[in-house]
PDB file of N, CA, C and O in Angstrom, chain B, residues numbered from 101:
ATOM      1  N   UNK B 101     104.752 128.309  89.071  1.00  0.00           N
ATOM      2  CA  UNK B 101     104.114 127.003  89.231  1.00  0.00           C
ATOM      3  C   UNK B 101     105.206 125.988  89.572  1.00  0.00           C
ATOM      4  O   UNK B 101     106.230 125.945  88.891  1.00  0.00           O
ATOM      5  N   UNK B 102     105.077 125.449  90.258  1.00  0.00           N
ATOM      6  CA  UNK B 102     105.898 123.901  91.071  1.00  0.00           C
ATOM      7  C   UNK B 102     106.032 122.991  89.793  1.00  0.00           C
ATOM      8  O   UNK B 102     105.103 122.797  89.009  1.00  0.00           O
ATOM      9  N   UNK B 103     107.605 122.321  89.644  1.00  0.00           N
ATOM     10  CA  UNK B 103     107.255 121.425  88.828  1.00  0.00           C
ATOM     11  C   UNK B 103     106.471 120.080  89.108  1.00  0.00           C
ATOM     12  O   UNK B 103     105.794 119.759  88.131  1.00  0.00           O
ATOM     13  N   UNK B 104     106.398 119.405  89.929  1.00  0.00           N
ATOM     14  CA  UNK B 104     105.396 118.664  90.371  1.00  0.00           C
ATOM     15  C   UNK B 104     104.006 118.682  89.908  1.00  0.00           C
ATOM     16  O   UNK B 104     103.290 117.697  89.729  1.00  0.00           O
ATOM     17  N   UNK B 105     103.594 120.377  89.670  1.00  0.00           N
ATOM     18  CA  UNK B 105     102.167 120.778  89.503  1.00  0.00           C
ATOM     19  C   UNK B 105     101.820 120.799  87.821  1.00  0.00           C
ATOM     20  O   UNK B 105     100.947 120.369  87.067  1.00  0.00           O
ATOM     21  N   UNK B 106     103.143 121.622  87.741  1.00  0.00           N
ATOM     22  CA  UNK B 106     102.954 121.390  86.197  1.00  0.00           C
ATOM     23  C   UNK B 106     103.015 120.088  85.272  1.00  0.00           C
ATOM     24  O   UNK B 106     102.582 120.133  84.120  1.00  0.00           O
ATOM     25  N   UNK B 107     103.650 118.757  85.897  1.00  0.00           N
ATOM     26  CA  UNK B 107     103.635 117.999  85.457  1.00  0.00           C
ATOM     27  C   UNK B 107     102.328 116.781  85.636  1.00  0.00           C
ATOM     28  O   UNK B 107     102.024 115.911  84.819  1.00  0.00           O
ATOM     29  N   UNK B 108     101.894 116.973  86.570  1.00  0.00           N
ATOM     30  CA  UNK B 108     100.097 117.160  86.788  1.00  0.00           C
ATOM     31  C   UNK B 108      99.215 117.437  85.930  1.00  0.00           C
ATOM     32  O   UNK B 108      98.297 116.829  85.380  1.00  0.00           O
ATOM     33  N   UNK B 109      99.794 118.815  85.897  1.00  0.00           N
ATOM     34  CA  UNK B 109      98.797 119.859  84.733  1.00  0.00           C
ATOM     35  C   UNK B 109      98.707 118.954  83.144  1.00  0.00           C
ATOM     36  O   UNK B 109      97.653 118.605  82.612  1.00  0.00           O
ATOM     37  N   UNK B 110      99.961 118.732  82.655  1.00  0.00           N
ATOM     38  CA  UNK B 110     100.139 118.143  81.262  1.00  0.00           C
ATOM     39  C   UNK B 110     100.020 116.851  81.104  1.00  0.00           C
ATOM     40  O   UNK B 110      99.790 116.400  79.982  1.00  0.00           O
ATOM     41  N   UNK B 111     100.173 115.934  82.330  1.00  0.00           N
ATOM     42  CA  UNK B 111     100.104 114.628  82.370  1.00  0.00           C
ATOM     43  C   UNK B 111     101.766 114.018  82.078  1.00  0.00           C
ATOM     44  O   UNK B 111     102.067 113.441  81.033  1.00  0.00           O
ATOM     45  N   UNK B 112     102.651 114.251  83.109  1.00  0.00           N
ATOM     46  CA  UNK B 112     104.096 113.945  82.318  1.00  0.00           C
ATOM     47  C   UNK B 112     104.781 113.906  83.989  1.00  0.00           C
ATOM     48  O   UNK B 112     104.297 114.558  84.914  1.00  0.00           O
ATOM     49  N   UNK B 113     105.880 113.083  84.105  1.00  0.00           N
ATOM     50  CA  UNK B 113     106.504 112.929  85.673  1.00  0.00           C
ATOM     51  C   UNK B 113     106.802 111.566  85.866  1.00  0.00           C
ATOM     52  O   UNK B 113     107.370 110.656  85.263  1.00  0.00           O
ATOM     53  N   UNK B 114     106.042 111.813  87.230  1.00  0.00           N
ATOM     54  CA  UNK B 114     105.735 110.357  87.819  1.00  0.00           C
ATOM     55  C   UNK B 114     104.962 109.106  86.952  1.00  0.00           C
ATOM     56  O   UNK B 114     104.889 107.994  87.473  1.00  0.00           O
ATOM     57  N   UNK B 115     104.602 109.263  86.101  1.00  0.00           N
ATOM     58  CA  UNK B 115     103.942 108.308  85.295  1.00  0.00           C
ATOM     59  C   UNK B 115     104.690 107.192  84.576  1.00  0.00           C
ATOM     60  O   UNK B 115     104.332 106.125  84.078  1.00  0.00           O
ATOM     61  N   UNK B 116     105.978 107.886  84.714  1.00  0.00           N
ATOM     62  CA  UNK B 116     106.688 106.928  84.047  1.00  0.00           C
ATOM     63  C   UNK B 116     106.806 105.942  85.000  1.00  0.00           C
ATOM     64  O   UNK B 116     106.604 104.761  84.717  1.00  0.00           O
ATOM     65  N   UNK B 117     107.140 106.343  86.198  1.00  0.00           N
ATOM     66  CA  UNK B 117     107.342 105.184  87.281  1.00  0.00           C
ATOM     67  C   UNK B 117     106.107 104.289  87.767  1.00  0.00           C
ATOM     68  O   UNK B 117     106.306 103.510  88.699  1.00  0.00           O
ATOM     69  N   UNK B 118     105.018 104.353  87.261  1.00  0.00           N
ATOM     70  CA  UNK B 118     103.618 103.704  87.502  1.00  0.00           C
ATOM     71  C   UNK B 118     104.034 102.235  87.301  1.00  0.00           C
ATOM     72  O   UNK B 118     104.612 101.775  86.316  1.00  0.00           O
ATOM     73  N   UNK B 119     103.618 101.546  88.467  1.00  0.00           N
ATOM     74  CA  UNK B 119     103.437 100.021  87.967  1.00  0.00           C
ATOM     75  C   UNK B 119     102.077  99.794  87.215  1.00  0.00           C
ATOM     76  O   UNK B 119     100.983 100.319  87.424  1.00  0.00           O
ATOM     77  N   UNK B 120     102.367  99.086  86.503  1.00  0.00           N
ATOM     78  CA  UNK B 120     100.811  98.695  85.883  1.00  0.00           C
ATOM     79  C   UNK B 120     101.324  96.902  85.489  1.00  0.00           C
ATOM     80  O   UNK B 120     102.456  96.428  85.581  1.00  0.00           O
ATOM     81  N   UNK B 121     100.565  96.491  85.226  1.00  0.00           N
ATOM     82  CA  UNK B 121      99.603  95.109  84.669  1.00  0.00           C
ATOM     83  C   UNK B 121     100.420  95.079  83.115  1.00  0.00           C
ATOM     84  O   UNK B 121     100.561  95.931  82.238  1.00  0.00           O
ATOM     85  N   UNK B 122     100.903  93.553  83.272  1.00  0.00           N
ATOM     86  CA  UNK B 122     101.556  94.089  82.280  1.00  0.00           C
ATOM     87  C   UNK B 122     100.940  92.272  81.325  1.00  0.00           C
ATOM     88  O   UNK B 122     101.146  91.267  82.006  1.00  0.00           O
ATOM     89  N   UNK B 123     100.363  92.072  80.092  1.00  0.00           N
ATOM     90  CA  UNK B 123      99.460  91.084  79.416  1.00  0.00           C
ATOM     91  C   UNK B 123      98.534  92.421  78.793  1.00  0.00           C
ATOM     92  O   UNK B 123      98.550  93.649  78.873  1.00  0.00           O
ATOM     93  N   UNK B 124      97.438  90.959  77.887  1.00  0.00           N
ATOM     94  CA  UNK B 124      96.936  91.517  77.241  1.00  0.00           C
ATOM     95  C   UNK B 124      95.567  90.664  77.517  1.00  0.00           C
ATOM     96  O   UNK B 124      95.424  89.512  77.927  1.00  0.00           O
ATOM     97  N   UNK B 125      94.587  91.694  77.126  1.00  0.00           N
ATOM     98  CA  UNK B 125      93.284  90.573  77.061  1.00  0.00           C
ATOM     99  C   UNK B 125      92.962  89.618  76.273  1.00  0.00           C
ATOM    100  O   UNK B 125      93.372  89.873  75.141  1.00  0.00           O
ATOM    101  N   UNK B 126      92.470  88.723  76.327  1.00  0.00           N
ATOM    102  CA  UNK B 126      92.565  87.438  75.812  1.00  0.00           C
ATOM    103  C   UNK B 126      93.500  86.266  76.388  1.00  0.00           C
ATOM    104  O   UNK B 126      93.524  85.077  76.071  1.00  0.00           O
ATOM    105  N   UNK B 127      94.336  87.039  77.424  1.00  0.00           N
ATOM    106  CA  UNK B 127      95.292  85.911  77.523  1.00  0.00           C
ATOM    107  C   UNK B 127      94.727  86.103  79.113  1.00  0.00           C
ATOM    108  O   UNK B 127      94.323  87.101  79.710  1.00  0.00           O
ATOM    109  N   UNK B 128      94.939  84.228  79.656  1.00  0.00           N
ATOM    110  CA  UNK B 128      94.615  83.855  81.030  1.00  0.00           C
ATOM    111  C   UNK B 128      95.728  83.716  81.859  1.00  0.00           C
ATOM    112  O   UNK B 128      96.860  83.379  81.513  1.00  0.00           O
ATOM    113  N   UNK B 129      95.285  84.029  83.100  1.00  0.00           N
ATOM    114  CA  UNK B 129      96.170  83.754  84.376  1.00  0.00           C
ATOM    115  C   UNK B 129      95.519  83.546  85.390  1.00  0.00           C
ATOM    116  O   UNK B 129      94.466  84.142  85.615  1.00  0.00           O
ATOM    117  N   UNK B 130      96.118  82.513  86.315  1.00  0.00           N
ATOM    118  CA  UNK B 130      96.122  82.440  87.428  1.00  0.00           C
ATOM    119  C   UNK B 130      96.611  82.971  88.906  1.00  0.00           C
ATOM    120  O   UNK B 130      97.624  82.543  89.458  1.00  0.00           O
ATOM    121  N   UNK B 131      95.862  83.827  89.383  1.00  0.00           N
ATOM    122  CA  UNK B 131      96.649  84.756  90.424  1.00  0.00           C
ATOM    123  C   UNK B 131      96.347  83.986  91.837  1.00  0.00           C
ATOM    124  O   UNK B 131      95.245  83.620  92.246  1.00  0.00           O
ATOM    125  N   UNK B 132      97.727  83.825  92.525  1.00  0.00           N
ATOM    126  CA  UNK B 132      98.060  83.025  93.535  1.00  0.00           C
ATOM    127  C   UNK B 132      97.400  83.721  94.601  1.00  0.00           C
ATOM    128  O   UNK B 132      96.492  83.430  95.379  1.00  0.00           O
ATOM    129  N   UNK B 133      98.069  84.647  94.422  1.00  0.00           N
ATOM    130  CA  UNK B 133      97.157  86.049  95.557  1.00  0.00           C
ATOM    131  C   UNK B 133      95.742  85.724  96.019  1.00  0.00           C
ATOM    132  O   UNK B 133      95.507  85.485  97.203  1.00  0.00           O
ATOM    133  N   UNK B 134      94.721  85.717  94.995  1.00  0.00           N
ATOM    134  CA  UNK B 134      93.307  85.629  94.870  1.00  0.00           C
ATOM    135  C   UNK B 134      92.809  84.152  94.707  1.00  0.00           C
ATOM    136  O   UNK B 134      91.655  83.769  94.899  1.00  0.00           O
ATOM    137  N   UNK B 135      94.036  83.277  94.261  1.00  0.00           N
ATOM    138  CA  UNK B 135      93.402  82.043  93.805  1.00  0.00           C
ATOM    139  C   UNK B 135      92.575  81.693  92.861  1.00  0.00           C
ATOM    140  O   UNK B 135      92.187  80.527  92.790  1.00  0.00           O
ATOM    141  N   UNK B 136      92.159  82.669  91.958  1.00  0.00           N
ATOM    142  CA  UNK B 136      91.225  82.655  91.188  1.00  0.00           C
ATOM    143  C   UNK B 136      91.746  82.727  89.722  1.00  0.00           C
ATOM    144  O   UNK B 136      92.871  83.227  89.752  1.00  0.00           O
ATOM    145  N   UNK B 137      91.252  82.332  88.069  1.00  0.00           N
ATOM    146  CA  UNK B 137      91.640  82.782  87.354  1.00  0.00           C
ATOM    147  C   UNK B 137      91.130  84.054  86.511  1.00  0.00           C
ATOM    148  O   UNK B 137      90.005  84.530  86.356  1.00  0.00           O
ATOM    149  N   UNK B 138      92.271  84.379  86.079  1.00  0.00           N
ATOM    150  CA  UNK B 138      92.095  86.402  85.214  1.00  0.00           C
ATOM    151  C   UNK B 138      92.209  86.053  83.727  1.00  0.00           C
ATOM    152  O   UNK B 138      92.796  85.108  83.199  1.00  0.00           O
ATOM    153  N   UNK B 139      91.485  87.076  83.172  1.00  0.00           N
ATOM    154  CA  UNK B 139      91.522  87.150  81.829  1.00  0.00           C
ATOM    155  C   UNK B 139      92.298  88.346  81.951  1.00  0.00           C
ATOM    156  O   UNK B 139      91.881  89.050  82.871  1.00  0.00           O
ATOM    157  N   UNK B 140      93.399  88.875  81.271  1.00  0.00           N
ATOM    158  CA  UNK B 140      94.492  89.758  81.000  1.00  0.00           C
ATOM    159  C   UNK B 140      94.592  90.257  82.172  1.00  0.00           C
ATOM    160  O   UNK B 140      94.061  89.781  83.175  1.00  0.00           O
ATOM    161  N   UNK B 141      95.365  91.373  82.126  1.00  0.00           N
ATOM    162  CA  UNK B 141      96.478  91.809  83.437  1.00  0.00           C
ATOM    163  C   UNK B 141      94.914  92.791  84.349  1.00  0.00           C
ATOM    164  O   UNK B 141      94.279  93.824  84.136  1.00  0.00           O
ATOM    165  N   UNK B 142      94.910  91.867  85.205  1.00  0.00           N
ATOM    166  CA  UNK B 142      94.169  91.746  86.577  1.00  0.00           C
ATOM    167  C   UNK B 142      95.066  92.293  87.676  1.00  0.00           C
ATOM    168  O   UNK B 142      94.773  93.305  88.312  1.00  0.00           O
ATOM    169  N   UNK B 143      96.284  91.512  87.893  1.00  0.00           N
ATOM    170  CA  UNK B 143      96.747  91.452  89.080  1.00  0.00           C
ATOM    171  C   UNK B 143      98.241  92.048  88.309  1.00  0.00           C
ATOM    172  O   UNK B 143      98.466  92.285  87.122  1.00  0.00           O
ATOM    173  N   UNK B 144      99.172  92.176  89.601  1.00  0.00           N
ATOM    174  CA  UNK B 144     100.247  92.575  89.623  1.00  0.00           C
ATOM    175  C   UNK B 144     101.145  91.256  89.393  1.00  0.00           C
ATOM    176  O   UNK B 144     101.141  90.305  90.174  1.00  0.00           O
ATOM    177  N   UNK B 145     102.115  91.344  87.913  1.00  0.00           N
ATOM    178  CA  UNK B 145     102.827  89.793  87.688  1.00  0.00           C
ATOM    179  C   UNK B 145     103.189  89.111  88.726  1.00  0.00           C
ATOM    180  O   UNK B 145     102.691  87.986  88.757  1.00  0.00           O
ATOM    181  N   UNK B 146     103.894  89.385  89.614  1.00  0.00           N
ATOM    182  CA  UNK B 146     104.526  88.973  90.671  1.00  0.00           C
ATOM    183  C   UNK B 146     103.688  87.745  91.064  1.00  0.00           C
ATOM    184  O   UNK B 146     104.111  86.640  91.404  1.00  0.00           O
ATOM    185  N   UNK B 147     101.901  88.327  90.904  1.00  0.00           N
ATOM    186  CA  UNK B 147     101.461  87.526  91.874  1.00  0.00           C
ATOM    187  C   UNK B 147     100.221  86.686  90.666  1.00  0.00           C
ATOM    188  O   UNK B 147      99.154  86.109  90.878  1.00  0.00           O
ATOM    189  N   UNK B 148     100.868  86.926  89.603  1.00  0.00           N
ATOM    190  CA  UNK B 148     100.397  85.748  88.646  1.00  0.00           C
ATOM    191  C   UNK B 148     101.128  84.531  87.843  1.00  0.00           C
ATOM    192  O   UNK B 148     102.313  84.690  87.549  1.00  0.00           O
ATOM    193  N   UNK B 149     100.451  83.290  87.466  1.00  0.00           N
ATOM    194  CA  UNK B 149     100.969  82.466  86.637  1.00  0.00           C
ATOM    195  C   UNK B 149     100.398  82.469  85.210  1.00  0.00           C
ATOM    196  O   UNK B 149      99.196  82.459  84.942  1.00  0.00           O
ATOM    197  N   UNK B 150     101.363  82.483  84.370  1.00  0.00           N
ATOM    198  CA  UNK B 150     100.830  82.669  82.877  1.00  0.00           C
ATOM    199  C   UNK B 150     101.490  83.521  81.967  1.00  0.00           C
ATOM    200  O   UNK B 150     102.651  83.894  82.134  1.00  0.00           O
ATOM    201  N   UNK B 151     100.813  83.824  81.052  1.00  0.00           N
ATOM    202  CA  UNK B 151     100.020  83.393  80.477  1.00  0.00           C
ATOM    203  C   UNK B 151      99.642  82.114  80.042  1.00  0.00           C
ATOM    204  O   UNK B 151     100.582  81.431  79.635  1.00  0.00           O
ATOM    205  N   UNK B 152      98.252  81.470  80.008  1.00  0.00           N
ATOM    206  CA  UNK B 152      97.709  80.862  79.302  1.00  0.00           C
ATOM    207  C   UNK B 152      97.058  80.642  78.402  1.00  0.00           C
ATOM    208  O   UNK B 152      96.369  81.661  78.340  1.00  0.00           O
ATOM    209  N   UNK B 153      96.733  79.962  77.545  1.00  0.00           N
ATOM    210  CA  UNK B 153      95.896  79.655  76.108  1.00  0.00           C
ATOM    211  C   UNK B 153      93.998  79.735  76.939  1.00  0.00           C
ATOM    212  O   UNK B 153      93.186  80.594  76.594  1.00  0.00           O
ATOM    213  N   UNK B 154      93.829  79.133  77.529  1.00  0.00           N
ATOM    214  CA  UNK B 154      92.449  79.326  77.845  1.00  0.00           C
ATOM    215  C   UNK B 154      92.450  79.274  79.515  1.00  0.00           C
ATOM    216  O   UNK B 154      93.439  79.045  80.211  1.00  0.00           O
ATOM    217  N   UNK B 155      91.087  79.544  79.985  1.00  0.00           N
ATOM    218  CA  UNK B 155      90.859  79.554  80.909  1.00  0.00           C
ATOM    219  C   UNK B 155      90.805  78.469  82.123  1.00  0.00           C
ATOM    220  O   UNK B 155      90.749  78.672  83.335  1.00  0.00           O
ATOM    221  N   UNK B 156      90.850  77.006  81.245  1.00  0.00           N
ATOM    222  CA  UNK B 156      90.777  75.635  81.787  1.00  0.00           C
ATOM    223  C   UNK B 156      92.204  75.208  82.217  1.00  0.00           C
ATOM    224  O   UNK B 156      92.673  74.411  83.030  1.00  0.00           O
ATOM    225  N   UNK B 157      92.696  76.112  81.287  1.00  0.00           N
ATOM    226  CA  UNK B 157      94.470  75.338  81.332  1.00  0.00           C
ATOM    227  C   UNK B 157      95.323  76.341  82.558  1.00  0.00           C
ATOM    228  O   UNK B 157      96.274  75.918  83.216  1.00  0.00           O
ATOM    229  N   UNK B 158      94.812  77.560  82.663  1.00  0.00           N
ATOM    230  CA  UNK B 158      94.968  78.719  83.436  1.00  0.00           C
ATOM    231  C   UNK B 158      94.593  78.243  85.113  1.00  0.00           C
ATOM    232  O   UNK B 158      95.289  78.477  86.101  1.00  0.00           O
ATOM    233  N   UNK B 159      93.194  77.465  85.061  1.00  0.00           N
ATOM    234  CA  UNK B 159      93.043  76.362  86.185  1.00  0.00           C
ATOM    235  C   UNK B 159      93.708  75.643  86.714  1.00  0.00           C
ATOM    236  O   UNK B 159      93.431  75.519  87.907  1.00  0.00           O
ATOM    237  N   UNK B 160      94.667  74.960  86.297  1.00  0.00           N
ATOM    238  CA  UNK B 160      95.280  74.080  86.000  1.00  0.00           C
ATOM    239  C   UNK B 160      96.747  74.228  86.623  1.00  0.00           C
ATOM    240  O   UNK B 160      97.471  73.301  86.986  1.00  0.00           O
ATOM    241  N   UNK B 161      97.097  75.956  86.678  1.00  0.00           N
ATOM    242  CA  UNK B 161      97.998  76.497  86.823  1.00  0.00           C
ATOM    243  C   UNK B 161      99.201  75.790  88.087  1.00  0.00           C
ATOM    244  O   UNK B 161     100.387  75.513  87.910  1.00  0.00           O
ATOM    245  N   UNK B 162      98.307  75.641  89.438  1.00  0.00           N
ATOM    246  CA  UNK B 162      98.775  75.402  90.353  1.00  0.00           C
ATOM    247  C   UNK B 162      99.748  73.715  90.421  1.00  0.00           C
ATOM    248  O   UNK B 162     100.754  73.428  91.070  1.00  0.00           O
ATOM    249  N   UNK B 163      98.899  72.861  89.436  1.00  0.00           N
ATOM    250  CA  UNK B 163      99.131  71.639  89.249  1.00  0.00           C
ATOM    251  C   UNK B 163      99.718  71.544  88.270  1.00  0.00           C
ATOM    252  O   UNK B 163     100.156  70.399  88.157  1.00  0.00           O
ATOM    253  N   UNK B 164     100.016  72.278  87.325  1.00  0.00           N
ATOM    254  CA  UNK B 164     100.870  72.049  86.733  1.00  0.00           C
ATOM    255  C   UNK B 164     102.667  72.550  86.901  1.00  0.00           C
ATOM    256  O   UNK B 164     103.679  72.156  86.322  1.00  0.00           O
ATOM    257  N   UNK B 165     102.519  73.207  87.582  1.00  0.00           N
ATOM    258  CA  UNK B 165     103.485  73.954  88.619  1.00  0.00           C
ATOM    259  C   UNK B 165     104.345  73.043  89.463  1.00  0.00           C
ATOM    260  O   UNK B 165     105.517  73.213  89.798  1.00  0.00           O
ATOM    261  N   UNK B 166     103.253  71.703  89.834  1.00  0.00           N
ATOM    262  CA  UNK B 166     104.011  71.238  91.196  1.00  0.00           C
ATOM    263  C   UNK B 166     104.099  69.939  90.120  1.00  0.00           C
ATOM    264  O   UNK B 166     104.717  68.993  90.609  1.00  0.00           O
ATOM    265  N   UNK B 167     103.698  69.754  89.016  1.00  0.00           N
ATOM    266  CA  UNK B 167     103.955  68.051  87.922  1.00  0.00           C
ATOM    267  C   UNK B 167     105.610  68.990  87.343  1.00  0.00           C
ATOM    268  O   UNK B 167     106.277  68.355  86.526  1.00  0.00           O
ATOM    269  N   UNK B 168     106.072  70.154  87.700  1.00  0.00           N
ATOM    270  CA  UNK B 168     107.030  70.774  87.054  1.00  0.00           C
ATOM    271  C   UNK B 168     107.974  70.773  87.865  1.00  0.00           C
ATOM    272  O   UNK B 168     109.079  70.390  87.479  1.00  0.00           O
ATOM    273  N   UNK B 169     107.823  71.103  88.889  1.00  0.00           N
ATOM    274  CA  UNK B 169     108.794  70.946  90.191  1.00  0.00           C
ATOM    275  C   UNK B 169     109.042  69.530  90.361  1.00  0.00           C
ATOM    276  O   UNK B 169     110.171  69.156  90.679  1.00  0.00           O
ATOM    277  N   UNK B 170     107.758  68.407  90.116  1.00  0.00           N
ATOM    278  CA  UNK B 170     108.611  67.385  90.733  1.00  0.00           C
ATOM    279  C   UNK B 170     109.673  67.046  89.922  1.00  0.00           C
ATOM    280  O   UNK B 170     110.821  66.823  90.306  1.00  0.00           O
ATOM    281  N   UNK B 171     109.050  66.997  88.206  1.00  0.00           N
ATOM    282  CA  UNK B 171     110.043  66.648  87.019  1.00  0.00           C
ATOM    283  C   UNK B 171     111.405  67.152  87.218  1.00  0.00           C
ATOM    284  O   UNK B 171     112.409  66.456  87.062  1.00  0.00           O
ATOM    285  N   UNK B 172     111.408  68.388  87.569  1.00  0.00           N
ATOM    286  CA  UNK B 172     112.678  69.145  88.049  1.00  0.00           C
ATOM    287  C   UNK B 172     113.843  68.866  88.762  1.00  0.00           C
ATOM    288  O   UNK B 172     115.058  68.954  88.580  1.00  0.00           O
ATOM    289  N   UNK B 173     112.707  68.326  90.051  1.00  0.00           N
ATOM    290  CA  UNK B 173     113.264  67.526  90.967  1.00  0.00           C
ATOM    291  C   UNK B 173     113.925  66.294  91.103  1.00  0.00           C
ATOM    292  O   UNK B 173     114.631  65.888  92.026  1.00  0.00           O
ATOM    293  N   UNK B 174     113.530  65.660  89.855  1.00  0.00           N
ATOM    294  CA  UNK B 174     113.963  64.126  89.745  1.00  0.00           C
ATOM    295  C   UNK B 174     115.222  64.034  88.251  1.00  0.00           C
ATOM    296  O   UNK B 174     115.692  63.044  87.689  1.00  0.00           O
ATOM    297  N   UNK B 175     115.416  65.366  88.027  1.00  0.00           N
ATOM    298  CA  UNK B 175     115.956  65.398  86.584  1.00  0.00           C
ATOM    299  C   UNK B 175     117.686  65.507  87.507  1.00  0.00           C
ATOM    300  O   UNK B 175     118.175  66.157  88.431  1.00  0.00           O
ATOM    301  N   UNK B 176     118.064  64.536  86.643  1.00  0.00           N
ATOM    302  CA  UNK B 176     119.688  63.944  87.071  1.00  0.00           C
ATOM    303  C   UNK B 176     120.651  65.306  86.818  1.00  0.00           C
ATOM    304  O   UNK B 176     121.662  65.508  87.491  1.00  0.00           O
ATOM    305  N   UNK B 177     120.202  66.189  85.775  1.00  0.00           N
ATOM    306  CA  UNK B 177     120.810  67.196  85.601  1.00  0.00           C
ATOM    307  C   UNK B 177     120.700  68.742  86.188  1.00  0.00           C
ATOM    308  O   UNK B 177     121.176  69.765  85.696  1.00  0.00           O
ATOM    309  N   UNK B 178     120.001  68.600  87.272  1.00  0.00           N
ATOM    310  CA  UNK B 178     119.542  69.091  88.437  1.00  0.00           C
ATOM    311  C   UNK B 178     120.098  69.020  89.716  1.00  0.00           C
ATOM    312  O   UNK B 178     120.355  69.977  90.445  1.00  0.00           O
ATOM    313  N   UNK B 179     120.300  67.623  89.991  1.00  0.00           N
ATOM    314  CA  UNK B 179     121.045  67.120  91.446  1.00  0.00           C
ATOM    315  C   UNK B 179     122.152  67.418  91.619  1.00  0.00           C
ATOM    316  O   UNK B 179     123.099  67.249  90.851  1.00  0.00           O
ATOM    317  N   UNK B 180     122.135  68.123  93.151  1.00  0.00           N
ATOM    318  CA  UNK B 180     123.251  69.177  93.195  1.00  0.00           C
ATOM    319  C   UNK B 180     124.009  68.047  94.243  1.00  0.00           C
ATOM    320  O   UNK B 180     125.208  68.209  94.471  1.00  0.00           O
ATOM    321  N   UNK B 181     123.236  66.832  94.911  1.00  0.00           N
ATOM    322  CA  UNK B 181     123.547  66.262  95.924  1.00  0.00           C
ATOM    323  C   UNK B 181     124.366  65.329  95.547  1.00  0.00           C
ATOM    324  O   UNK B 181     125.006  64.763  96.433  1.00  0.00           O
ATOM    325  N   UNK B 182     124.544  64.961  94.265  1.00  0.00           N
ATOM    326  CA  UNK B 182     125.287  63.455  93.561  1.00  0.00           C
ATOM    327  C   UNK B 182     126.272  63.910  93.091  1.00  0.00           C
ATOM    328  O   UNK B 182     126.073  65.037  92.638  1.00  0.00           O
ATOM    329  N   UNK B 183     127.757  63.381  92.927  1.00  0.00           N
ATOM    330  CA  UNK B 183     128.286  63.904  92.236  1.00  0.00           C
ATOM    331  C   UNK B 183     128.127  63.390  90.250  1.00  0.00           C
ATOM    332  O   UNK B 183     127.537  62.466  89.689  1.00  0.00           O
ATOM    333  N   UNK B 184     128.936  64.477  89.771  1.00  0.00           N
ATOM    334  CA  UNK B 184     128.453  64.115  88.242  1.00  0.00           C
ATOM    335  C   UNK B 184     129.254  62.896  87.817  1.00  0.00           C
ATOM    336  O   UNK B 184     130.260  62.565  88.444  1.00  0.00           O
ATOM    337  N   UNK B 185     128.722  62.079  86.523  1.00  0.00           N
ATOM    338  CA  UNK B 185     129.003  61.239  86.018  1.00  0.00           C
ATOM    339  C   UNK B 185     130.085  61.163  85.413  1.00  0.00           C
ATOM    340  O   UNK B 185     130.127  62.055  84.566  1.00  0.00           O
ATOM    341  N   UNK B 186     131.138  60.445  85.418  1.00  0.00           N
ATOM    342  CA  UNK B 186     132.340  60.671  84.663  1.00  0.00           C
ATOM    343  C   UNK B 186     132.182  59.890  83.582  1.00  0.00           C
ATOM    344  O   UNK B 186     131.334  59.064  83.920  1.00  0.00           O
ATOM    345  N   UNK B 187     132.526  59.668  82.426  1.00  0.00           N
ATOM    346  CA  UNK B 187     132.262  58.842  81.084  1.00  0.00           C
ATOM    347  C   UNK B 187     133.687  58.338  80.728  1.00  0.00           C
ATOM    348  O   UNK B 187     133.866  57.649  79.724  1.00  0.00           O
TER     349      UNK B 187
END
């Protein structure tokens, strides 16, 4: 028997290398992919935001994303373009 086959046979191999979904149910996300929101691992992480506490806030995902980037953006300890403050 092939090891390939036998490891088929018993359930043992390639399995280790399986991507899977990685959350739990109960917890929300927002998948960019689909645009839509998931209750536990739906989608592949890559192409989710979250976890979230509920499903409203999981909504929310995209906008809260870009109120994060701007904060980011405007944070003095961020700016790569200024030089730093001497004291």
């Amino acid at each position: 028997m092939a090891a390939r086959e036998y490891e088929r046979k018993i359930g043992v191999g390639m399995a280790l290398f399986r991507r899977g979904t990685a959350g739990k149910p109960g917890e929300w996300y927002y998948c960019i992919k689909h645009q839509k929101v998931e209750e536990g691992p739906e989608c592949r992480a890559a192409d989710r935001l979250g976890p979230y506490a509920s499903p409203e806030e999981a909504a929310r995902a995209m906008e809260t994303a870009r109120e994060r980037n701007e904060e980011w953006r405007n944070d003095p300890r961020w700016r790569d373009d200024e030089p730093p403050a001497t004291d």
